[in-house]
C-alpha positions as CSV (number, residue, x, y, z in Angstrom):
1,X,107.0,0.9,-16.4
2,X,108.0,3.6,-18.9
3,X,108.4,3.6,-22.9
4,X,111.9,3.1,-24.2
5,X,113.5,4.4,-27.3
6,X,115.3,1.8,-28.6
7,X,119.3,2.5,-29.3
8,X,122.2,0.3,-31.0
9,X,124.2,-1.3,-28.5
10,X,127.1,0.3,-27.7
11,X,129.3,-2.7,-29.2
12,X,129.4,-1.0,-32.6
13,X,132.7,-1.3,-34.6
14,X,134.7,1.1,-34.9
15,X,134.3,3.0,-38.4
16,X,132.8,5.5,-40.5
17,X,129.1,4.8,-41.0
18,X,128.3,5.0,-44.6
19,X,126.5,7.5,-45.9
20,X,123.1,7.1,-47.2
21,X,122.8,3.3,-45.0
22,X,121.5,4.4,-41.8
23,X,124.3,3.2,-40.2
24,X,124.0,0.1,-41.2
25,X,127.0,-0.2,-43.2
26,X,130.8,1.1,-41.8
27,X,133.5,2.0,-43.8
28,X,136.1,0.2,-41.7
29,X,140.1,0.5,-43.1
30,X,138.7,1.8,-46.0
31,X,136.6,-1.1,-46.6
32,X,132.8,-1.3,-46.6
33,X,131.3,-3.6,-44.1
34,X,127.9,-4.5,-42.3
35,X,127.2,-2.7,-39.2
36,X,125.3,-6.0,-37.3
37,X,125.4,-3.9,-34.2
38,X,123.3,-1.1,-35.4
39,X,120.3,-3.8,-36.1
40,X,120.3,-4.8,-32.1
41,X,118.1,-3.2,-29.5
42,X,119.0,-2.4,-26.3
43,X,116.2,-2.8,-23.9
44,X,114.9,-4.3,-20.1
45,X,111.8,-6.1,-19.1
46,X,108.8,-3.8,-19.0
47,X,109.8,-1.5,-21.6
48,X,107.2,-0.7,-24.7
49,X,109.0,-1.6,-28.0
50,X,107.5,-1.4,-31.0
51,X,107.5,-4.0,-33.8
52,X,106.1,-5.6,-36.9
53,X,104.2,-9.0,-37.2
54,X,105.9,-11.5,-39.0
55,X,103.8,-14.6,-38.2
56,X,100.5,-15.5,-36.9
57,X,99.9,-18.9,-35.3
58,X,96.5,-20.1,-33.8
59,X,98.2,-19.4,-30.2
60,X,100.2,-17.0,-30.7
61,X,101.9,-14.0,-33.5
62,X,105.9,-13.6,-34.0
63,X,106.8,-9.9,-34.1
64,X,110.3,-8.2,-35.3
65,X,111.6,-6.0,-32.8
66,X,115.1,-5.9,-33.7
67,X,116.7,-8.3,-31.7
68,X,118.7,-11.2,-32.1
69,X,115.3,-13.1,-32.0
70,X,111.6,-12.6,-32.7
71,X,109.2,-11.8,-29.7
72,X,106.6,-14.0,-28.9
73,X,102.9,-12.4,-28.2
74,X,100.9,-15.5,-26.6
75,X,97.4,-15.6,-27.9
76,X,95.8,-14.5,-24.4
77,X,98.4,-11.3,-24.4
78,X,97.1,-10.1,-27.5
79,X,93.6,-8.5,-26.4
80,X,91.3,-8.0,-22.7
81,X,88.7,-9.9,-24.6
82,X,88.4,-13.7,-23.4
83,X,89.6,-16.2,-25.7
84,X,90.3,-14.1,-29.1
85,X,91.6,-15.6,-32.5
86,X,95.0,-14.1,-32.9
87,X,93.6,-13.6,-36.9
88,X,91.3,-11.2,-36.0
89,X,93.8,-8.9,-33.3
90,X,96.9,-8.6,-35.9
91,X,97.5,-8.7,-39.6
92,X,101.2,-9.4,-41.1
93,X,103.0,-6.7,-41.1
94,X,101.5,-4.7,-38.9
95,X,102.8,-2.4,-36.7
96,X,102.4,-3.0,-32.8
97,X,103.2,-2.0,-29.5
98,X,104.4,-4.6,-27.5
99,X,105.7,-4.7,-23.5
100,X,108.2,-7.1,-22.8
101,X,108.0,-9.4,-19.8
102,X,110.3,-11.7,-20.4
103,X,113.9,-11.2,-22.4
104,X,114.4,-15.1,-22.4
105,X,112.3,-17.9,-20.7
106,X,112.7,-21.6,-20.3
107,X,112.9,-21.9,-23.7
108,X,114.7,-18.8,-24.7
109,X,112.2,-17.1,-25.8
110,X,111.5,-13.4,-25.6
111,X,107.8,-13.0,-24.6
112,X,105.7,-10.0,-25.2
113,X,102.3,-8.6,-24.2
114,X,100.0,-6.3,-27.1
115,X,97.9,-6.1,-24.0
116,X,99.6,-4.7,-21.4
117,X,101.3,-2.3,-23.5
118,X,97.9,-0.9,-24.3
119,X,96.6,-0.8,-21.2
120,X,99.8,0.9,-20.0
121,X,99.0,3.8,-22.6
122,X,95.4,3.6,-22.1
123,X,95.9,4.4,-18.5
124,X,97.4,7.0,-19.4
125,X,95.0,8.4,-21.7
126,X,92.0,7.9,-19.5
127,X,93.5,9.7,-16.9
128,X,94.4,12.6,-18.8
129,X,90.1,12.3,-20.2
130,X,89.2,12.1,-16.2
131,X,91.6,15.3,-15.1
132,X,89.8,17.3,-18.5
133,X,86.3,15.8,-18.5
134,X,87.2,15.0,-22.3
135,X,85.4,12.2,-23.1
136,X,86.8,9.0,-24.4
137,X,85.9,6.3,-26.9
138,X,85.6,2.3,-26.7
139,X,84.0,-0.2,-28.3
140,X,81.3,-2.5,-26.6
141,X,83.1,-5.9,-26.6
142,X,80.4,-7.8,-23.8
143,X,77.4,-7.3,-22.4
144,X,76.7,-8.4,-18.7
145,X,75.0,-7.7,-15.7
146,X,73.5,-4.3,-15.0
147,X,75.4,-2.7,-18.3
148,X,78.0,-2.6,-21.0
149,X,81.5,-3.4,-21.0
150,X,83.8,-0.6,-23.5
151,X,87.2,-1.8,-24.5
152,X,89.3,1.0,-24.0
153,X,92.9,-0.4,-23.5
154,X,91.5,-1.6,-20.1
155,X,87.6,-2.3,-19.3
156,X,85.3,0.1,-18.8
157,X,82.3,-0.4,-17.1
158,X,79.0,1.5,-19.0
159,X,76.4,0.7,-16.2
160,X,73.0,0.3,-18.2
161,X,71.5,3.5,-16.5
162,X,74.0,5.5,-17.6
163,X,74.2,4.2,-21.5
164,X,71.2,6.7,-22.6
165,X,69.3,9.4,-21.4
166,X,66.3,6.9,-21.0
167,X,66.6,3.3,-19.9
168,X,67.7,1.1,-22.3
169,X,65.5,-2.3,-22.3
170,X,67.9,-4.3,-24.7
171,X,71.6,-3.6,-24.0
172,X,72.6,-6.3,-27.0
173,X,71.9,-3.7,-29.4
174,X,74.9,-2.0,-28.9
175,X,77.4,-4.8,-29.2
176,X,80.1,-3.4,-31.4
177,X,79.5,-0.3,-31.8
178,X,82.2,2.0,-30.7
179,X,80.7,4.5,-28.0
180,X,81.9,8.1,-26.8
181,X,81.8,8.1,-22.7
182,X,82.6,10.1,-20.1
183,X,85.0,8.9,-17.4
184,X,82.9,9.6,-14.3
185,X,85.0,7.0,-11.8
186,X,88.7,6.0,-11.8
187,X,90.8,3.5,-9.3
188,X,93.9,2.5,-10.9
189,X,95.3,0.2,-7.9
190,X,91.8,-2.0,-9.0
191,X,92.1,-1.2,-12.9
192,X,88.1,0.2,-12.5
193,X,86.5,2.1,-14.5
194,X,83.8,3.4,-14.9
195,X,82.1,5.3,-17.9
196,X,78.8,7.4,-18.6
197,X,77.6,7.9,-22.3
198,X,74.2,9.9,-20.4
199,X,76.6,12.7,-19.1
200,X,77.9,12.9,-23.0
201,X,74.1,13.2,-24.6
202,X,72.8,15.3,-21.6
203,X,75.3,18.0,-22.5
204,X,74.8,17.7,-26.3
205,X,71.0,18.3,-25.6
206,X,71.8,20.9,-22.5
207,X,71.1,23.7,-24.9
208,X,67.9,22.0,-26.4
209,X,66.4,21.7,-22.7
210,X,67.0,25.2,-22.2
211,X,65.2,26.1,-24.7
212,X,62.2,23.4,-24.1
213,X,62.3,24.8,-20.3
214,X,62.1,28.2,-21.8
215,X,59.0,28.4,-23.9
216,X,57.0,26.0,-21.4
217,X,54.7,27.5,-18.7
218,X,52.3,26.2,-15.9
219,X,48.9,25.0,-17.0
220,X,50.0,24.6,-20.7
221,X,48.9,21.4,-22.6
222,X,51.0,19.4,-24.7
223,X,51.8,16.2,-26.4
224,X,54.6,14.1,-25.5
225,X,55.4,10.5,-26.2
226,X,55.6,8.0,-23.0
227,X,59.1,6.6,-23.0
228,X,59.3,5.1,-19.4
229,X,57.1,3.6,-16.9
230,X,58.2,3.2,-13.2
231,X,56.3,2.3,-10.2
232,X,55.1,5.6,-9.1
233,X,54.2,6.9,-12.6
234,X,55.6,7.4,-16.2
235,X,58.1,9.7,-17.7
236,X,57.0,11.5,-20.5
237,X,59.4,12.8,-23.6
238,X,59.2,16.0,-24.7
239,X,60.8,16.3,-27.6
240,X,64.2,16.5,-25.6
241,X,63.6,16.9,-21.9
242,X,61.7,14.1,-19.9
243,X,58.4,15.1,-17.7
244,X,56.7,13.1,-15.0
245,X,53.2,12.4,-14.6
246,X,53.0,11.1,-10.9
247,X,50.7,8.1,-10.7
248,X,48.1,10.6,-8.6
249,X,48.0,12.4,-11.9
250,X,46.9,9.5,-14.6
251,X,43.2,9.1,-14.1
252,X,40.5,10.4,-11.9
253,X,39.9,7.1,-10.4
254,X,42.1,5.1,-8.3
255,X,45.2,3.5,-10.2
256,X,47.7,0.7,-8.8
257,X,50.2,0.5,-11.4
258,X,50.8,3.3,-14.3
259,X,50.8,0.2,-16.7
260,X,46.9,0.3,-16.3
261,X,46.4,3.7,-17.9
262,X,49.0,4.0,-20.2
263,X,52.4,2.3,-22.5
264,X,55.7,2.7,-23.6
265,X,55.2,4.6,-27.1
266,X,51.7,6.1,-26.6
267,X,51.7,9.6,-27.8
268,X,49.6,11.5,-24.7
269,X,48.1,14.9,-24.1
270,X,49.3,16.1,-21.0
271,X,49.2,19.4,-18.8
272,X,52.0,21.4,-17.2
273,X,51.1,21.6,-13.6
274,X,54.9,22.6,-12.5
275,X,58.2,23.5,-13.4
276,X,61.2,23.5,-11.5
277,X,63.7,25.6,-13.5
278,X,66.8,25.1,-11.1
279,X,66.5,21.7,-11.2
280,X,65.2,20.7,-14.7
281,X,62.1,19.1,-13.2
282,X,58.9,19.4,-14.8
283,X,55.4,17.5,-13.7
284,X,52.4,17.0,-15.6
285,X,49.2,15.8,-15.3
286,X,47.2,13.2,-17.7
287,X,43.6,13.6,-16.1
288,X,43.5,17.5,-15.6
289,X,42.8,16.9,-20.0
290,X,39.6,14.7,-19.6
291,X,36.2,15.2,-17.5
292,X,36.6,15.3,-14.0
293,X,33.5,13.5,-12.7
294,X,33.4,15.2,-9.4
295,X,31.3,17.7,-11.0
296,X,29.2,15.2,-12.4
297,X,28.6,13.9,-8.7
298,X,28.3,17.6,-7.2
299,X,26.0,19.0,-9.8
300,X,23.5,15.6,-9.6
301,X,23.2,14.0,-6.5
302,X,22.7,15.6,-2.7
303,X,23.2,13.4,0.6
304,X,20.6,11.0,1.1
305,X,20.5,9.6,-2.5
306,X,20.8,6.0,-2.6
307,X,22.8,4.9,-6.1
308,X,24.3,1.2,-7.2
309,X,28.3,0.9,-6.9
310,X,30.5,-2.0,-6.4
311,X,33.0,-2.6,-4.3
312,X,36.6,-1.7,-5.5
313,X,38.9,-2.3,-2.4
314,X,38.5,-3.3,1.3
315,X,40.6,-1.9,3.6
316,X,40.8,-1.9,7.4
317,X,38.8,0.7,8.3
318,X,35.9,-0.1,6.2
319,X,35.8,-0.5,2.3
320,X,35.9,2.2,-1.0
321,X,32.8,1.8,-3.9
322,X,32.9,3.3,-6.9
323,X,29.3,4.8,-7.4
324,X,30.4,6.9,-10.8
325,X,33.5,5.7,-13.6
326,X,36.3,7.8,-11.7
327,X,34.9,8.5,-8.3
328,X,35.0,6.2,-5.4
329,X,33.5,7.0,-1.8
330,X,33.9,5.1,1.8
331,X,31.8,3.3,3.5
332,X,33.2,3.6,6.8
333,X,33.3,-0.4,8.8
334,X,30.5,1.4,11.1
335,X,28.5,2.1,8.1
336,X,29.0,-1.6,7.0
337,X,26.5,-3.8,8.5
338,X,23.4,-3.1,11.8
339,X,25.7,-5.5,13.6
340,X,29.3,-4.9,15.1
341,X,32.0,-5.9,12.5
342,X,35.2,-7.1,13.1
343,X,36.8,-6.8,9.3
344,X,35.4,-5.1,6.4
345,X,35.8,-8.2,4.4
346,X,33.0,-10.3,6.8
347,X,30.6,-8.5,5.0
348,X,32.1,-7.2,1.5
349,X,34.7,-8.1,-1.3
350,X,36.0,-6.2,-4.2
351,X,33.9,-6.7,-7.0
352,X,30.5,-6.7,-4.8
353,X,27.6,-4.7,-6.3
354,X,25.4,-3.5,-3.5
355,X,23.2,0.1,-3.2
356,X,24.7,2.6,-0.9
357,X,23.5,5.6,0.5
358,X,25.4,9.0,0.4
359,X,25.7,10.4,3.9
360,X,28.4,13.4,3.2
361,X,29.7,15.2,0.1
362,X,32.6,17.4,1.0
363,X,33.7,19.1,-2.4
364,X,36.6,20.5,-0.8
365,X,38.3,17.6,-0.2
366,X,36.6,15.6,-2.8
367,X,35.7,13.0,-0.6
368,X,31.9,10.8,-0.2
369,X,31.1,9.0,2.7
370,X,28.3,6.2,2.1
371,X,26.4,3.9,4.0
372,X,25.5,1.0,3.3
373,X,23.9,-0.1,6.8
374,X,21.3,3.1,6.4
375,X,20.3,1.4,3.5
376,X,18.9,-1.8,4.8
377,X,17.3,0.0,8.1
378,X,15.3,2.2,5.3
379,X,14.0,-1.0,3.8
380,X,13.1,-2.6,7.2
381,X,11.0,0.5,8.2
382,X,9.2,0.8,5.1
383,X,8.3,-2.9,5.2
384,X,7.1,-2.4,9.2
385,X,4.8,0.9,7.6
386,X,3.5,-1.3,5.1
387,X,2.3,-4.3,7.8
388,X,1.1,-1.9,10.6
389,X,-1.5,-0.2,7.2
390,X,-2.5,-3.9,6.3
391,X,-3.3,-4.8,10.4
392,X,-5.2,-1.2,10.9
393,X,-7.4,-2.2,7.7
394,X,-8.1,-5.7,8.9
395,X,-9.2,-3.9,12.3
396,X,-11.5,-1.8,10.4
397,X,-13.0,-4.6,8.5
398,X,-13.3,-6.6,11.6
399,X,-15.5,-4.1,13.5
400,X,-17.6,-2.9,10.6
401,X,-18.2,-6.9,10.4
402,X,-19.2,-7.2,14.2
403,X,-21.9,-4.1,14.3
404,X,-23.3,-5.2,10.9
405,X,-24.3,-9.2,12.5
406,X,-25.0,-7.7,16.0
407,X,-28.2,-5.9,14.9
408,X,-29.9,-8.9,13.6
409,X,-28.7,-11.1,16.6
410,X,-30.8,-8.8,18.5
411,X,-33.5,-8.5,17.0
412,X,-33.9,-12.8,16.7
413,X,-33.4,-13.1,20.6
414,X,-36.3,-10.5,21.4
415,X,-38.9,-12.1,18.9
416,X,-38.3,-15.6,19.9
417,X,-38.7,-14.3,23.7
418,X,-42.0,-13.4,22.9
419,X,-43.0,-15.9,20.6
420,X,-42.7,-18.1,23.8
421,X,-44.7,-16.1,26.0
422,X,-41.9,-14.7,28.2
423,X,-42.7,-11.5,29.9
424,X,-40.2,-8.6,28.9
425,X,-38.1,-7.8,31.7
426,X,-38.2,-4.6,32.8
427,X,-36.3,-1.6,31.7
428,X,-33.8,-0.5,34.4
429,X,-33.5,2.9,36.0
430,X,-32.1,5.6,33.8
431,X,-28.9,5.9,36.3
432,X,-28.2,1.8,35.9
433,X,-28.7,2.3,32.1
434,X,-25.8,4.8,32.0
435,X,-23.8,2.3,33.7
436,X,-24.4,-0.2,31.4
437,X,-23.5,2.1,28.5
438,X,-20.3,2.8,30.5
439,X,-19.4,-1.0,30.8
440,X,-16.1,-2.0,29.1
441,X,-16.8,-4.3,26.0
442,X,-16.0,-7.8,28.7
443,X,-18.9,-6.8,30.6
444,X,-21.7,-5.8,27.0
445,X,-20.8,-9.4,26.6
446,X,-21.2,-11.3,29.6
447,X,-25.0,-11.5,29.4
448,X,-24.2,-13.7,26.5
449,X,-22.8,-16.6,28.6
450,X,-25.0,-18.9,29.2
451,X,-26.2,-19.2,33.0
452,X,-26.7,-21.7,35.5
453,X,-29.7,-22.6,37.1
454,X,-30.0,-21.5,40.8
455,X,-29.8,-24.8,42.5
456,X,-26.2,-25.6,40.6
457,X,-24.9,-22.5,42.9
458,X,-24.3,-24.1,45.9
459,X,-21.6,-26.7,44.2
460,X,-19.4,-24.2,44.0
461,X,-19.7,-23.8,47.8
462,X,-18.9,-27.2,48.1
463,X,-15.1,-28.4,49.7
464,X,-12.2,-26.8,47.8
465,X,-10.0,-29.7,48.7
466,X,-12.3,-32.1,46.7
467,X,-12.4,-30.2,44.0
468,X,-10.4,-31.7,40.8
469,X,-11.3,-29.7,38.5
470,X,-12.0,-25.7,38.3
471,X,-15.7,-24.5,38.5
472,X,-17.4,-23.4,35.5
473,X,-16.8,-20.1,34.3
474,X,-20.4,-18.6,34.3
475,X,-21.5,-16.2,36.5
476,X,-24.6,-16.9,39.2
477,X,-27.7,-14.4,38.7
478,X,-29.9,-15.1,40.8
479,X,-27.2,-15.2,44.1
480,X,-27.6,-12.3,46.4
481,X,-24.4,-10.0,46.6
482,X,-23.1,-11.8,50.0
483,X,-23.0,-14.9,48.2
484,X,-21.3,-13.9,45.1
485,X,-18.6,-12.3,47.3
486,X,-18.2,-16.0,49.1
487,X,-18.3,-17.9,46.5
488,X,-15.4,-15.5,44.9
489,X,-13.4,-16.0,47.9
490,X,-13.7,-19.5,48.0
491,X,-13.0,-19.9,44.3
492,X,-9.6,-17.7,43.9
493,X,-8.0,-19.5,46.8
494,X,-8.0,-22.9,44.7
495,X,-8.5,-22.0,40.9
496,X,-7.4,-19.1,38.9
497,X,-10.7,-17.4,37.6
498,X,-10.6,-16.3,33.9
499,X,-12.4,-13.2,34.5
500,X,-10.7,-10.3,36.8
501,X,-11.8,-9.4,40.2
502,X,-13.5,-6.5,38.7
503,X,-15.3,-8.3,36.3
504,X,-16.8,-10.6,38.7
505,X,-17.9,-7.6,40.6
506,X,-19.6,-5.7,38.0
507,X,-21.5,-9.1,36.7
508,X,-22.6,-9.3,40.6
509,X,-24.0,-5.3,40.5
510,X,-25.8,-6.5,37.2
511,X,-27.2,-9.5,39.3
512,X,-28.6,-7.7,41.8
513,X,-30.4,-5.4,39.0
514,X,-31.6,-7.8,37.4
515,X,-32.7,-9.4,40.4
516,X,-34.2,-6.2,42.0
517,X,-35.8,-5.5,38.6
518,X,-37.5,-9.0,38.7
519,X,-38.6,-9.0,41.9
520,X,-42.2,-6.9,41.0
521,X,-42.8,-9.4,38.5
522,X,-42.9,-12.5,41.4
523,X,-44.9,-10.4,44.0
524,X,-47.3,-9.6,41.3
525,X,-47.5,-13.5,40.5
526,X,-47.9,-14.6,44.2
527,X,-50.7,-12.3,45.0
């Protein structure tokens, strides 16, 4: 398909042409006469003609080439845009480019495309702006999916990344207005392509970032204005070359989403942590400007302290609370509870406000590890201190109590044995009065039992087999030691005794003192 320069036919009469006509008059046997030939075209189907509009219909425009007829340019030829008025493509008289794909339909009609005759040059031209990186110019005539779409002769694709040198949020802004693109991607056999207006501003502004990169150095702070936010952080502007603030780098504490800290628009103070000349990469950090409250927690609290936090996320292996605004420590799932714990969240959920104890403060790696577990044992064994100080002062109140009625109790027993006339009984030996004082507390007491008469021994002798209940519990006096030994024999094969064989044993000993110690008192009564 190639432009044509349209020529008279070769049918011309024979003559002079006149001068001053344009050949459109030939002086012919000396007479003047109209040269009709010179006003026909010579041309073939897909030639580009040029010609003027003579008519505009709703469906479609007349326009004069030169023929013996007027072209026809159907309403859907005229432009790439989807159902255009003819009105707004053309005026009357107007001079257009047309390419001919018909010389004579059905109808005899010679049909003619605006369309293709401009996409046939703009091919042209945008190859050309591809080959020399020139950059070309369209206007935005529709907006769809993922960008813009730049009449150009043909479409152009604008993909909505590319339309600035930060993302664009409303792409309906820029309907109608004529943009300046690079072409960055050409297929003619599938008429794509595809355009970049980023690539145009990045080079007006190349000398402006060279600059900016220029007079900024490491550990500077700045102000900048937030013009994106992404998943793993925001970009900040910087008055002509973008910076990121990694999502590590907003705030001391822990941070899900950059939205949280910070919006598109806020103005920031931020500080250069690195640049990467080569590439045009520089990173900067939002909480190296405010208080770090590590220092807060180095400077103010040593292992061991137990402080208030609340629970800010469970994980797996055990769950994070934040004990100061900005710092967060683990309580590892062993740490969690006295018991074995399957899940973290058996025994905590975020939001939880519970006392921990701090186990480890390693400042090199900024990290805490707490204990909540420790916690709870400390309160269990302060509680068993406080019940074993009670049940040692009840003891003491207890004996002081038991020595202050014993005296009297005494006292009563030996006056009312004399006010009856009883005899005192004899004082034993000095070496039986050591044993006495030796005697565990069981045996001081057994003299207080009452005791049976003499005669009531032998029923204990009696058979064991008739026996239905268990003999009484208090001890014989007055039986010699070989009956005492029987009659404990006897009684341990049949009933359990409530006092130990040693018991029984030392209240037989005291027997037979008391016995031998009252024995003087009946001889002297006899004779």
């Amino acid at each position: 398909m190639t432009d044509t320069t349209i020529t008279p036919e070769s049918t011309a009469p024979t003559g002079t042409p006149v001068e001053g006509s344009g050949g459109l008059l030939m002086e012919v046997d000396g007479k003047v006469v109209p040269n009709y030939a010179a006003t026909m075209v010579s041309f073939e189907e897909g030639d580009v003609v040029k010609g003027h509009v003579v008519r505009i219909d709703k469906d479609e425009v007349l326009v004069d080439i030169g023929y013996k007829s007027e072209g026809v340019i159907p309403s859907h030829e005229l432009s790439i845009r989807k159902s255009v008025n003819p009105a707004d493509e053309v005026e009357l008289g107007e001079e257009v480019d047309a390419l001919v794909l018909t010389k004579e339909d059905n109808e005899g009609r010679l049909v003619l495309s605006k369309k293709r005759a401009r996409f046939e040059k703009a091919w042209r031209r945008i190859e050309a702006a591809a080959e020399s990186g020139e950059p070309v110019e369209g206007n935005v005539i529709e907006v769809v999916k993922g960008g813009l779409i730049l009449d150009l002769g043909v479409r152009g694709f604008l993909p909505a990344s590319l339309v600035d040198i930060r993302r664009v949020h409303n792409l309906e802004e820029f309907t109608g207005q004529t943009l300046e693109c690079k072409v960055i991607e050409l297929n003619r056999s599938r008429n794509n392509v595809v355009l970049s207006r980023r690539a145009v501003l990045e080079e007006e502004r190349k000398e402006v970032r060279e600059q900016i990169l220029g007079r900024l150095e490491a550990g500077q702070v700045v102000e900048g204005k937030i013009s994106n936010i992404v998943d793993f952080g925001a970009f900040v502007d910087l008055d002509g070359i973008d910076g990121l603030i990694h999502i590590s780098e907003l705030s001391w504490s822990h941070v899900n989403h950059p939205s949280e800290v910070v919006a598109i628009g806020d103005t920031v103070r931020i500080k250069v942590l690195d640049i990467d000349r080569d590439r045009q990469r520089i990173s900067l950090g939002l909480k190296q400007t405010q208080e770090d409250p590590w220092q807060r927690v180095i400077s103010t609290h040593r292992p061991g302290d137990v402080l208030e936090g609340a629970v800010t996320k469970v994980v797996a292996f055990g769950a994070f609370v934040e004990i100061l605004p900005g710092v967060e420590g683990l309580v590892h799932i062993s740490e969690l509870a006295d018991h074995h714990v399957e899940s973290p969240s058996e025994v905590v959920e975020p939001g939880t406000k519970l006392n921990v104890k701090i186990l480890e403060i390693d400042e090199e790696r900024r990290r805490l590890s707490l204990s909540i577990k420790q916690v709870a044992e400390g309160k269990m064994a302060m509680g068993d201190l406080g019940e074993q100080i009670d049940a040692a002062a009840a003891e003491d109140s207890a004996e002081d109590s038991g020595e202050s009625t014993a005296g009297p109790v005494a006292a009563e027993d030996s006056s009312s044995s004399q006010a009856a006339g009883e005899e005192p009984t004899a004082a034993p030996p000095a070496d039986e009065a050591v044993e006495a004082e030796e005697a565990p507390p069981a045996e001081a007491e057994a003299p207080a039992v009452e005791e049976p008469a003499a005669e009531e021994a032998p029923a204990a002798e009696g058979p064991v087999a008739e026996a239905e209940e268990p003999p009484a519990v208090e001890e014989p006096v007055a039986e010699t030691p070989e009956e005492a030994e029987e009659a404990e024999q006897e009684g341990e094969s049949v009933v359990e005794r409530p006092d130990s064989p040693d018991d029984v044993d030392e209240a037989a000993g005291e027997s037979d003192e008391t016995g031998d110690a009252e024995s003087p008192a009946e001889d002297s009564s006899e004779s």
